[in-house]
N, C-alpha and C positions, 0 to 999 in steps of 0.2 A: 781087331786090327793086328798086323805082323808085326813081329820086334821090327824087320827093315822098313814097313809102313811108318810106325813111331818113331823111331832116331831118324826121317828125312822128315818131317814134321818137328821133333824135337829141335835139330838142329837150322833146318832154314826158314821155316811158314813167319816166326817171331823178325827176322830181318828182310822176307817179304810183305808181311801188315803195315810195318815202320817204312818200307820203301814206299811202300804205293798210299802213305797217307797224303791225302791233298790231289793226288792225280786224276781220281773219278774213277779208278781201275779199280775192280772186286778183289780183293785177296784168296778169294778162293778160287776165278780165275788164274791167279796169276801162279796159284800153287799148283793148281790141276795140272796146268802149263808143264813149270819144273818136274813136276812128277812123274808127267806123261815122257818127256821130253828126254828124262835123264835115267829110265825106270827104277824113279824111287830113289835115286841118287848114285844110282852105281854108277855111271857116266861120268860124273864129274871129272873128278883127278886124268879120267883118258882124256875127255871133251877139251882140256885146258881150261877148267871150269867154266864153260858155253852151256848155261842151266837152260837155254831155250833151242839151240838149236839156229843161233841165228847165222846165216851164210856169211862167207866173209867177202863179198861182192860190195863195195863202195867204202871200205874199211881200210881207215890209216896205220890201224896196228898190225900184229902180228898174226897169223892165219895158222890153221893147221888143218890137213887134208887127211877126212876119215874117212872109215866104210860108213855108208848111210843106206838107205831103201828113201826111194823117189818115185814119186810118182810122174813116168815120160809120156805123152803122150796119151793120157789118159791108162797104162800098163805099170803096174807094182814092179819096179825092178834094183834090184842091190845093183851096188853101183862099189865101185874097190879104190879107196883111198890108199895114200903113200903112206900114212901113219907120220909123216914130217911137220915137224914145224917149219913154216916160212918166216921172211920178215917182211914179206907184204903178199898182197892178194899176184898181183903182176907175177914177184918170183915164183910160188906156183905155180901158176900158169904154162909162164917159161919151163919150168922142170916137170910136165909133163902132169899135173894135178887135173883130175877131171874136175870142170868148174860146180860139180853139183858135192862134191866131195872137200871142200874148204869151207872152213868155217871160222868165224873169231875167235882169237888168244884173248880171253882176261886174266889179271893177273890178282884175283880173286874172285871168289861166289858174288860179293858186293856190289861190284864194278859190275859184271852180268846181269846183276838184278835190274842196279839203275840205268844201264843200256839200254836193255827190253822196254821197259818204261815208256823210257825217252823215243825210242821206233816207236812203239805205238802210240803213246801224246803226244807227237809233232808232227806225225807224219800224214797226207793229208789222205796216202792212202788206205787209213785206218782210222779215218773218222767217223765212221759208222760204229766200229767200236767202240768210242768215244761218248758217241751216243744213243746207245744202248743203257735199257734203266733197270736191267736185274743181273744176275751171273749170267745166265741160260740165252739169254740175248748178248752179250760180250762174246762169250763162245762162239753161237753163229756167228756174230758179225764176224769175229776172228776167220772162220772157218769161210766165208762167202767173201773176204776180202783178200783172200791166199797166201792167210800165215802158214799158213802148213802144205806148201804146193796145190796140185790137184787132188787130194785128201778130200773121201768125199764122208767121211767117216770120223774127222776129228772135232767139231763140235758136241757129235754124240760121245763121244770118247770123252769129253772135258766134262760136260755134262754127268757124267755116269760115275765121273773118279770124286767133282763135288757132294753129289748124294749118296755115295757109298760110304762116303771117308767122313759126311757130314761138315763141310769145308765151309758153308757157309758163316757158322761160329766165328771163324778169322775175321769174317766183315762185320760184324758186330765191335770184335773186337777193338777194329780199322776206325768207324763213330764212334767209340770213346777214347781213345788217345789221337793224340795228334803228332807229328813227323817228333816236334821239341820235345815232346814227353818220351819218345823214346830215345832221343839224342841223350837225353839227362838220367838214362835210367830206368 
């Protein structure tokens, strides 16, 4: 494993097992996710700590408009953000932000974690996810219910990051504590 593999494990996989206790979500999904999403954590501090990548389309807070690669039309294409923070999706918009290029302001790693969360357990277009009964099936379902745009490559990708990196371990971890045991410590 790489020192930058281990300090984004070190420092978030322990506040993504404690988030996703009780939800039904795999921790090593959800870390694959992060990992994938932010490569390995370098993103962050740019992202406005947006560890998933989530758009900032129906979002009351604050937005920030970056370069990202999209999948249009079934075509891989970089796509060139403003680099600005907004103080909503709309002023964006308004100031010229391509809509595939905004995304959610948190105002920490935390808050993004239990965001992501709460998209996927409530949302009814990710209830497949929901109910899926191993890591490898969350993945696809993710992957078949269009977390990742037209991404026809990100289940195997999520997939591939839990068996290399041995992710599964976190959902072990996930059945024996529960949300209070790490609230306490």
């Amino acid at each position: 494993m790489s020192a930058k593999t281990d300090n984004f494990l070190k420092q978030y996989a322990d506040d993504i097992v404690s988030a996703t206790a009780g939800t039904g979500l795999f921790p090593s999904v959800v870390i694959a996710q992060a990992a994938l999403e932010t490569g390995w954590g370098d993103s962050v501090k740019r992202a406005a700590n947006n560890m998933f990548g989530i758009k900032g389309t129906n979002w009351k807070g604050k937005v920030i408009s970056l370069n990202t690669t999209e999948y249009i039309g079934g075509v891989k294409k970089a796509v060139a953000g403003t680099g600005k923070i907004y103080g909503s999706y709309d002023q964006a918009v308004a100031d010229g932000a391509n809509r595939y290029t905004i995304f959610r302001v948190y105002g920490s790693v935390r808050e993004s974690i239990n965001d992501h969360n709460k998209l996927i357990t409530s949302s009814s277009r990710y209830k497949p996810v929901m109910e899926a009964t191993t890591p490898e099936g969350q993945a696809r379902a993710l992957q078949n219910c269009g977390y990742a745009g037209e991404s026809t490559s990100y289940a195997t990708a999520l997939i591939n990051l839990i068996k290399q990196y041995n992710l599964t371990e976190y959902d072990k971890k996930k059945k024996l504590r529960s949300a209070d045991d790490y609230r306490l410590g």
